[in-house]
C-alpha positions as CSV (number, residue, x, y, z in Angstrom):
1,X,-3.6,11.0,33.5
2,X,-0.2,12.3,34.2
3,X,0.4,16.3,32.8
4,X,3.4,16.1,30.0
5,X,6.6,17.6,30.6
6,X,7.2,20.5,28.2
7,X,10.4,20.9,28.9
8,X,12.5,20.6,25.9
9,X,15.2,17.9,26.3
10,X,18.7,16.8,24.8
11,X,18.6,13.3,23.1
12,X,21.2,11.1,21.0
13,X,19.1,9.2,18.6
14,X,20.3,5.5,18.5
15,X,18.1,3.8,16.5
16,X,15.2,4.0,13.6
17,X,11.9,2.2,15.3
18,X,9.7,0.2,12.2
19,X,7.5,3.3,11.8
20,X,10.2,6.0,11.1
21,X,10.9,7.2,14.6
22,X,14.0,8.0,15.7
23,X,14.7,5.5,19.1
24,X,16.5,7.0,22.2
25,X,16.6,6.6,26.1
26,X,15.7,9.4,28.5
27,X,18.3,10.2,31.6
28,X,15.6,7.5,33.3
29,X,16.1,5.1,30.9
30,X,12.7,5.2,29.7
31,X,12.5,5.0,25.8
32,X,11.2,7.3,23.5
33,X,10.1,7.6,20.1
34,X,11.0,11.2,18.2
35,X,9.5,12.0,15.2
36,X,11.7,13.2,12.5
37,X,14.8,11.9,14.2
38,X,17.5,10.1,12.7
39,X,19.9,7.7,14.1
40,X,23.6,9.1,15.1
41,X,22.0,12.3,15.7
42,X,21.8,14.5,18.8
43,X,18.2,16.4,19.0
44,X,16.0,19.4,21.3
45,X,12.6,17.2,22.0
46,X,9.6,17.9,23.5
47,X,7.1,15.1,24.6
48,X,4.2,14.7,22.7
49,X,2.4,11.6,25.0
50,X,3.5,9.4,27.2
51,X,2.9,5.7,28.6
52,X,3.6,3.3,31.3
53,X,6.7,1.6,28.9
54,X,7.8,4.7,26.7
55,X,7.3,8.2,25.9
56,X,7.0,9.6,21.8
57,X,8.0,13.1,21.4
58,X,8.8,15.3,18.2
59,X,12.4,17.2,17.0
60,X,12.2,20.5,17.9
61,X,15.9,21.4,16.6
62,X,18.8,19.1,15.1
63,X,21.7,19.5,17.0
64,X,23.9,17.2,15.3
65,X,22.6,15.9,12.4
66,X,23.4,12.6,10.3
67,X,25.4,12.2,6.8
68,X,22.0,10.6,6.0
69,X,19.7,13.5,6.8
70,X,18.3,15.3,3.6
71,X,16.3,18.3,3.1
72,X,12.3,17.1,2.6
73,X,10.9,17.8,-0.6
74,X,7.5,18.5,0.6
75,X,6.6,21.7,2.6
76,X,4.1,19.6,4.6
77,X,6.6,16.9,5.9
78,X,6.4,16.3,9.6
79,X,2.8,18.0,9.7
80,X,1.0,15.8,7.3
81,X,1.1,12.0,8.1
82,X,1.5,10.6,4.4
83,X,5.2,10.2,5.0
84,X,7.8,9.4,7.5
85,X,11.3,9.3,5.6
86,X,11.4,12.5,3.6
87,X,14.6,13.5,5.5
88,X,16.4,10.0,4.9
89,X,18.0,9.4,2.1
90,X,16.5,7.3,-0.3
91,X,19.1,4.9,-0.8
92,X,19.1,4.5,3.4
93,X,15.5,4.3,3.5
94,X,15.1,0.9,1.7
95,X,18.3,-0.4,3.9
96,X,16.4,0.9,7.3
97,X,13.3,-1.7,5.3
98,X,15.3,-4.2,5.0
99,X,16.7,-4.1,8.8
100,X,13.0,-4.1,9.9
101,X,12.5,-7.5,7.4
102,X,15.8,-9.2,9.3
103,X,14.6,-8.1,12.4
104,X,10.9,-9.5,11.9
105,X,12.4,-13.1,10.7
106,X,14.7,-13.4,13.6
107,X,12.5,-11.7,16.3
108,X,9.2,-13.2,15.1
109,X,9.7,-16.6,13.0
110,X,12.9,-17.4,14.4
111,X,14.2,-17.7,10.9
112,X,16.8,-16.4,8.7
113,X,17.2,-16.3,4.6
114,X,19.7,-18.3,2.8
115,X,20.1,-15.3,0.5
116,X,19.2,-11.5,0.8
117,X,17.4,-10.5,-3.0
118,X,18.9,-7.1,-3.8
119,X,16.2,-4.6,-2.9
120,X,13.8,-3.7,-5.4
121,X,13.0,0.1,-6.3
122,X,11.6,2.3,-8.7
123,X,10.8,6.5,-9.0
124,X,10.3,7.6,-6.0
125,X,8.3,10.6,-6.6
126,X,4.9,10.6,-7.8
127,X,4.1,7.3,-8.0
128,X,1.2,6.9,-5.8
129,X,-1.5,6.4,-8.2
130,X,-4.4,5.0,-5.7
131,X,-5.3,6.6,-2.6
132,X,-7.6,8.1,-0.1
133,X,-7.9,12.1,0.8
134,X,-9.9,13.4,3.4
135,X,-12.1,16.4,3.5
136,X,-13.3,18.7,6.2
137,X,-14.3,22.2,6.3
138,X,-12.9,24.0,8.9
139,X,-15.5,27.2,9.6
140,X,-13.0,28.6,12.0
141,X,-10.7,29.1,9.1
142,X,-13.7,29.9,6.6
143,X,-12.0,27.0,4.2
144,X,-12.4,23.3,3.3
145,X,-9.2,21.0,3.8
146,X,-8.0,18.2,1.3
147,X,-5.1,16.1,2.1
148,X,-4.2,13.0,4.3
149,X,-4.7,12.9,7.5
150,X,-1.8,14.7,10.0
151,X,0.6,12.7,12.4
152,X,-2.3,13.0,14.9
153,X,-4.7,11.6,12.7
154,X,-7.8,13.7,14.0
155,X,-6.8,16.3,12.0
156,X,-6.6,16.9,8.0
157,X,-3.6,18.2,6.7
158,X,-4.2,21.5,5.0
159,X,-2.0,20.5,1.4
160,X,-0.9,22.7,-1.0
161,X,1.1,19.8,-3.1
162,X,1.8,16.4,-2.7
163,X,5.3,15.3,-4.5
164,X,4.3,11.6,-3.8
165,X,1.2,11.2,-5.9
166,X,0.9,11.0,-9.1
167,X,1.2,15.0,-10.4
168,X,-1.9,15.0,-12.4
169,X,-3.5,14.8,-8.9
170,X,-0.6,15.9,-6.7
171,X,-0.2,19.2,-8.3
172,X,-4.3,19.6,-8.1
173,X,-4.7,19.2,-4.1
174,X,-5.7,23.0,-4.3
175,X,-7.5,23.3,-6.9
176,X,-9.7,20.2,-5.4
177,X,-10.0,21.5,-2.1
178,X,-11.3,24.8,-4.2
179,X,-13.4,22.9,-5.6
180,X,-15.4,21.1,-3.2
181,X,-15.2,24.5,-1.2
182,X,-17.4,26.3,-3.7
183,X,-20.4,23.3,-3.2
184,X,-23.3,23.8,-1.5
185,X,-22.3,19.6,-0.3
186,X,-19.3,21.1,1.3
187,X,-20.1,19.9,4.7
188,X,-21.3,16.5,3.5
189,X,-18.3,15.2,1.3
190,X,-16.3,13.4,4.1
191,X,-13.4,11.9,1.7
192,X,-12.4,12.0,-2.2
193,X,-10.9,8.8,-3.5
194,X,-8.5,8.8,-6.3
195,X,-7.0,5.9,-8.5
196,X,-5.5,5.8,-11.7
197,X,-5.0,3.6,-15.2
198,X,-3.5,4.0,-18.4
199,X,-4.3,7.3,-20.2
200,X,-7.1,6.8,-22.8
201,X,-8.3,8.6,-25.9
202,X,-11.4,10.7,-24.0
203,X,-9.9,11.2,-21.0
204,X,-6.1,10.6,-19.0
205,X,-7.9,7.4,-17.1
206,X,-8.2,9.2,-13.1
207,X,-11.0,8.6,-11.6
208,X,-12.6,10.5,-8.4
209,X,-15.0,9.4,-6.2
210,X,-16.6,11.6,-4.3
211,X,-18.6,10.3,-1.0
212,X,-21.2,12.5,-0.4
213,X,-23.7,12.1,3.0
214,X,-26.6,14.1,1.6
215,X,-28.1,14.1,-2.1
216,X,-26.1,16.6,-3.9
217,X,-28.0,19.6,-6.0
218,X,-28.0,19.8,-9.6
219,X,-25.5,23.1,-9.4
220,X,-22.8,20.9,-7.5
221,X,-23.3,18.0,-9.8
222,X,-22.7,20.6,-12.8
223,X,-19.7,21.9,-11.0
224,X,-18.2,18.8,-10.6
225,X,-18.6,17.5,-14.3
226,X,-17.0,21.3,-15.5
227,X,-13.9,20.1,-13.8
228,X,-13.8,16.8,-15.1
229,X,-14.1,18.1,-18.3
230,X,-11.5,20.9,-17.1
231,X,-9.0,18.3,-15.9
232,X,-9.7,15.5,-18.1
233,X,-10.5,13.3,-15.2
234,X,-13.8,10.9,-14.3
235,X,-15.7,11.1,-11.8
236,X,-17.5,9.1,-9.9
237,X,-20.7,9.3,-6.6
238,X,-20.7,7.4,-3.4
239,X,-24.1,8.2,-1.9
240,X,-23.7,5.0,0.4
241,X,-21.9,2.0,0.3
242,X,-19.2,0.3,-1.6
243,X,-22.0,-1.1,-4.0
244,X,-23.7,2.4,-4.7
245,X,-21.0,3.9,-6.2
246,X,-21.9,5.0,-10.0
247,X,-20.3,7.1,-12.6
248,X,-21.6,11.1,-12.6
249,X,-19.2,11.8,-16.1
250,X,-18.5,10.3,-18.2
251,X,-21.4,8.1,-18.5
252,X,-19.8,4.8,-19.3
253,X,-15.4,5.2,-18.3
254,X,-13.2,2.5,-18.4
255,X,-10.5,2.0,-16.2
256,X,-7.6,0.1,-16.9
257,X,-3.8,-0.5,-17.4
258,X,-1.6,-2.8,-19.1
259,X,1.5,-5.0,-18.0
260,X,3.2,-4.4,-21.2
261,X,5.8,-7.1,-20.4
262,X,3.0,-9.8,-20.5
263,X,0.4,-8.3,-23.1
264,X,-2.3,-8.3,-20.5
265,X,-4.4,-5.2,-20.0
266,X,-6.6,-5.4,-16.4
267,X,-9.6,-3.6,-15.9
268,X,-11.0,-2.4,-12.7
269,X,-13.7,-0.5,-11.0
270,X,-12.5,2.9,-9.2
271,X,-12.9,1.3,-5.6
272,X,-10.7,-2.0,-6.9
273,X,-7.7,-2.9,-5.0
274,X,-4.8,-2.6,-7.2
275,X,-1.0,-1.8,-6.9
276,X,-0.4,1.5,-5.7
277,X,2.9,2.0,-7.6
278,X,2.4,0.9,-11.2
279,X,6.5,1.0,-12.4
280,X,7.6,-1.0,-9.2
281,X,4.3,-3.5,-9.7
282,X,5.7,-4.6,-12.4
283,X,9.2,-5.8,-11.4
284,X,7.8,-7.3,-8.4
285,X,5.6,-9.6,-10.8
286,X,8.8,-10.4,-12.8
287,X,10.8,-10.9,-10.0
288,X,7.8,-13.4,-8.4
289,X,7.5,-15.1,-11.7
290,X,11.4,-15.5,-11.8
291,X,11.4,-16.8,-8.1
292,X,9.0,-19.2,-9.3
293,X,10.8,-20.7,-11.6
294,X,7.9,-21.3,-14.2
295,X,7.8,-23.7,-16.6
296,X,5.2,-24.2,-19.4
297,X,4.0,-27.5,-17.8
298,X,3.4,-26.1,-14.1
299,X,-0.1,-25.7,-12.4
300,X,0.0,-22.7,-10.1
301,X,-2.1,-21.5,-7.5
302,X,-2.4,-17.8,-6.3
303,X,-4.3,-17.0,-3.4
304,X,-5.5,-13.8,-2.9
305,X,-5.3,-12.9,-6.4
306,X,-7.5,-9.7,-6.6
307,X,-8.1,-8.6,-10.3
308,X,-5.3,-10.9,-11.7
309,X,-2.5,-9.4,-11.4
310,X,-0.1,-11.6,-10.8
311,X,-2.6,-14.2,-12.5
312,X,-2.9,-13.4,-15.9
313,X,0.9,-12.6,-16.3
314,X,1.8,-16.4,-14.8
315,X,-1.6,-17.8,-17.0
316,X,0.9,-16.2,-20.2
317,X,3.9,-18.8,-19.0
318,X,2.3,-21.5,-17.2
319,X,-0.2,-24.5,-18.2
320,X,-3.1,-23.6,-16.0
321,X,-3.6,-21.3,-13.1
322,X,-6.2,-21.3,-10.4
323,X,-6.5,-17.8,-8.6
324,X,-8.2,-17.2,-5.3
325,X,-10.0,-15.0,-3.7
326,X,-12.4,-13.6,-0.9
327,X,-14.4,-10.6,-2.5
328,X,-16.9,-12.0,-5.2
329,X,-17.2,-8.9,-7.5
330,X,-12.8,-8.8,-7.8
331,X,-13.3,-12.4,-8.8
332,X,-15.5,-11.3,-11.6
333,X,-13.8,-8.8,-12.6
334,X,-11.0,-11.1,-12.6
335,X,-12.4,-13.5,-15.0
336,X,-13.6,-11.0,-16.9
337,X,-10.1,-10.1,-17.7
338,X,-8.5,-13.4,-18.5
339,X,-11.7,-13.3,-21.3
340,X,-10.5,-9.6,-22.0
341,X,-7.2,-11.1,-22.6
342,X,-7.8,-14.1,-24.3
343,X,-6.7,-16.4,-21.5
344,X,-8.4,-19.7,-21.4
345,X,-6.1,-21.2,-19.1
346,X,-6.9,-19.4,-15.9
347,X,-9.6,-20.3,-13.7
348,X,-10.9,-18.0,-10.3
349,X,-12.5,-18.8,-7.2
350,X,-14.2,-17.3,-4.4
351,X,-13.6,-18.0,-0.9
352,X,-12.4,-16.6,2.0
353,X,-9.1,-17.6,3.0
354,X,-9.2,-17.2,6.5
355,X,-12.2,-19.3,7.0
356,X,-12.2,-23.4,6.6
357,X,-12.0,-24.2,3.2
358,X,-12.2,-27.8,3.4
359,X,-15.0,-28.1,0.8
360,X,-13.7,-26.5,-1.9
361,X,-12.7,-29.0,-4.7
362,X,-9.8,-26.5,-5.5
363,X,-8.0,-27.5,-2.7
364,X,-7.2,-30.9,-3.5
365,X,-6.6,-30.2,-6.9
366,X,-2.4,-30.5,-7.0
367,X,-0.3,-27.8,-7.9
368,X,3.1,-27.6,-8.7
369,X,3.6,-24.1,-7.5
370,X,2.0,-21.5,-5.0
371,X,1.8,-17.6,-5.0
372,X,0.2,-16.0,-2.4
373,X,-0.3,-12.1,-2.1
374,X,-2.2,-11.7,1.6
375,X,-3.9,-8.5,3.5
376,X,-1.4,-7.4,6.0
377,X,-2.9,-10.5,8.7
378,X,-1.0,-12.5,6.3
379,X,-1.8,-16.6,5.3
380,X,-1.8,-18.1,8.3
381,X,-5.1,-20.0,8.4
382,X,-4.9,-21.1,4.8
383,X,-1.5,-22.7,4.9
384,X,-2.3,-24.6,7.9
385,X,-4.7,-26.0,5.7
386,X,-2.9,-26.3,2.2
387,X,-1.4,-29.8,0.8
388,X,1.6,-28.3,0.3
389,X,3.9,-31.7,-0.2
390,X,3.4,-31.8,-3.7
391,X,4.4,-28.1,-4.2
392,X,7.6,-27.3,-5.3
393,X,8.2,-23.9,-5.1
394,X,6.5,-21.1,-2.8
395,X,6.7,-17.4,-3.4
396,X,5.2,-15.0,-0.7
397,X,4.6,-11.2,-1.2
398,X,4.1,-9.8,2.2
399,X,3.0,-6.2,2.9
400,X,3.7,-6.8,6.4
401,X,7.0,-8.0,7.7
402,X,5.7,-8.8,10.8
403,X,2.7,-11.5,9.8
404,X,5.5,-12.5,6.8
405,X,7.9,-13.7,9.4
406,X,5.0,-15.6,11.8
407,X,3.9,-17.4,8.7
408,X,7.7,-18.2,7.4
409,X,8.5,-19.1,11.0
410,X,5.4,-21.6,10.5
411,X,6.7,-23.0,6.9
412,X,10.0,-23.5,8.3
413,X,9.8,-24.9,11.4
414,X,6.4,-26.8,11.5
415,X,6.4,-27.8,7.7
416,X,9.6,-28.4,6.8
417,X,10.5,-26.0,4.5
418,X,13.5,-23.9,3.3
419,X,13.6,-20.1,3.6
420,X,16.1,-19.8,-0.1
421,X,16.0,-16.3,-0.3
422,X,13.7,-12.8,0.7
423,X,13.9,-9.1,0.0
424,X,12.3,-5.8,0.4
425,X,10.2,-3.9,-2.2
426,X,9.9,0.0,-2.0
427,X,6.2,0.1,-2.9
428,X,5.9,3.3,-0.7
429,X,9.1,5.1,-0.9
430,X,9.2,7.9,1.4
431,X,6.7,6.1,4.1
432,X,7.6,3.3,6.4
433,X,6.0,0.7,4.7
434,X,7.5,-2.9,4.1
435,X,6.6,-4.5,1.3
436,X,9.1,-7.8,0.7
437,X,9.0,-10.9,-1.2
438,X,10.3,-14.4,-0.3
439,X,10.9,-17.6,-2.1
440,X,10.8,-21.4,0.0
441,X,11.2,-24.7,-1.4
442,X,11.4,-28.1,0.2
């Protein structure tokens, strides 16, 4: 492997790559991707790695810097990997989204919207209410690290704060990593998991859940439940797999939040999938329900429907809804909230929808409109295999542009359909993530 040149180099920046890297050309035309680069700016590099077709490198010094180019709230930007757009403005970062969504449709499924939705935001700080830290003690350092995982993702960031979660935890990254450093498990907690509901009498509704390779003594178990009680928080084991997860304290805590709008109130288990940003979740099930056009006679069909979250609210509107979807115990849970809300009108399934699905009677059920809410391989496989002619409308919410614009490309071109209208959603302000939403009809 060739040696990198650590010779600090000149570069004007002129683009924004789909991961939050600021695009330019070395003197040999080779590209390269520079972290914490903006476009219109003129930067002092140094290569980080190289390849055959491109280089990356990192800013060493803004030379010129653009209108756009803001000073990071967090003291860890550019070290920790959590975020990628701290130094954009926010009101640039959702238009640098909603390039990357034009570019996917055009590049990808050769297909363009009738109509640009406006972007769709919410608070941009501490709304990360689900998420995933990871935990190593460093002996070198004589200290345990909590945080997300750096740039170079074989390392933990050592966090002080993070001004993107939610603050009851965000605030706490130090007092966690204290913590699990005073635990005789110390060197066999690899990752702490952390979600949150709506606050609750006993407790304010976050959970943790601590994995743990080795059986943990009785003193860490009573440290842990001291700052639970401390912090008002549950907490919860993972001695193995998904499935041996179990509460430590309280004994019995119950998870949940409400979509006010709708009068539903979902309930989930601390390892569930749901939305990660709980003010913007709810106007994108507004807005899907308003792309949809619902009326109280329509039969609806969502695919990939998780817990019922976009379920429940369309079972409040519609006749009947069928929801999908491939993990059994979120299709339990998932009835067991339509019978939480009184709903009698929604129905679930499970099935996995990248699989043949040719016997299930759901299928060939007719529907007069279809949601679908894929994994970031998107719904290729099941709408090759969906009788979509007697659909009338179909609303897609993507979490990756890329697999949203093959399977649009597909609607359009191979079934027919229109492309009315598509958007971006900031569901992860400050990061490069795409989320988007688009509507098609015949």
């Amino acid at each position: 492997m060739a040696r990198l040149d650590q010779t600090p180099f000149s570069a004007d920046i002129l683009d924004l790559s789909h991961d939050g890297r600021g695009v330019a050309r070395r003197d040999n035309g080779k590209t390269v991707f520079i972290a914490g680069a903006l476009p219109g700016e003129t930067v002092m590099a140094k290569q980080t790695a190289r390849s055959r077709s491109f280089d990356e490198a990192v800013t060493l010094e803004v030379l010129q810097a653009s209108p756009d180019r803001v000073p990071p709230r967090c003291p860890h930007f550019g070290t920790c990997g959590g975020c990628a757009l701290q130094h954009l403005d926010e009101a640039k970062q959702i238009l640098a989204k909603q390039r990357v969504l034009r570019e996917n449709f055009e590049r990808i499924g050769h297909v363009t919207p009738e109509s640009w939705l406006p972007p769709l935001t919410d608070d941009a700080w501490g709304y990360r209410r689900k998420g995933r830290f990871s935990v190593r003690r460093v002996e070198k350092k004589d200290k345990t690290l909590v945080g997300f995982r750096e740039a170079d993702p074989r390392f933990v960031a050592d966090l002080s704060i993070c001004h993107t979660v939610i603050p009851q935890i965000g605030d706490g990254i130090a007092a966690l990593a204290t913590l699990v450093d005073g635990l005789d498990a110390r060197r066999d907690i690899p990752q702490i998991e952390f979600i949150a509901g709506d606050s609750t009498p006993d407790y304010s509704g976050i959970a943790l859940v601590f994995r743990h390779l080795q059986p943990l003594s009785e003193r860490d178990r009573d440290a842990l439940v001291a700052f639970a009680q401390a912090q008002g928080f549950a907490i919860f084991l993972q001695p193995g797999g998904v499935d041996s997860v179990h509460p430590l304290w309280p004994e019995a805590p119950s998870l949940s939040f409400r979509l006010p709008a709708w009068d539903v109130e979902l309930q989930f288990q601390p390892l569930d999938f749901i939305q990660v940003n709980a003010g913007l979740n709810q106007k994108m099930i507004a807005l899907a329900l308003d792309l949809l056009d619902l009326k109280p006679e329509d039969r609806v069909l969502d695919l990939f429907c998780g817990l019922g979250n976009f379920t429940l609210p369309l079972a409040r509107i519609a006749r009947e809804v069928v929801g999908v979807e491939g993990e059994a115990g979120l299709v339990a849970r998932a009835r067991a909230n339509a019978t939480h809300n009184g709903l009698t009108n929604a129905q679930f399934h499970a099935a996995d929808l990248a699989q043949n699905l040719g016997g299930h009677a759901w299928m060939r059920a007719g529907f007069d409109k279809l949601l679908l809410d894929p994994p970031r391989s998107g719904a290729d496989a099941v709408l090759k295999q969906l009788p979509l002619k007697g659909l009338k409308r179909i609303v897609y919410v993507s979490c990756h542009p890329a697999s949203l614009a093959r399977d649009a490309g597909y609607l359009v071109n191979e079934r027919g359909w229109k492309l009315r209208s598509a958007g971006v959603m900031d569901m992860f302000p400050h990061t490069a993530h795409v989320e988007s939403i688009a509507m098609f009809e015949l």
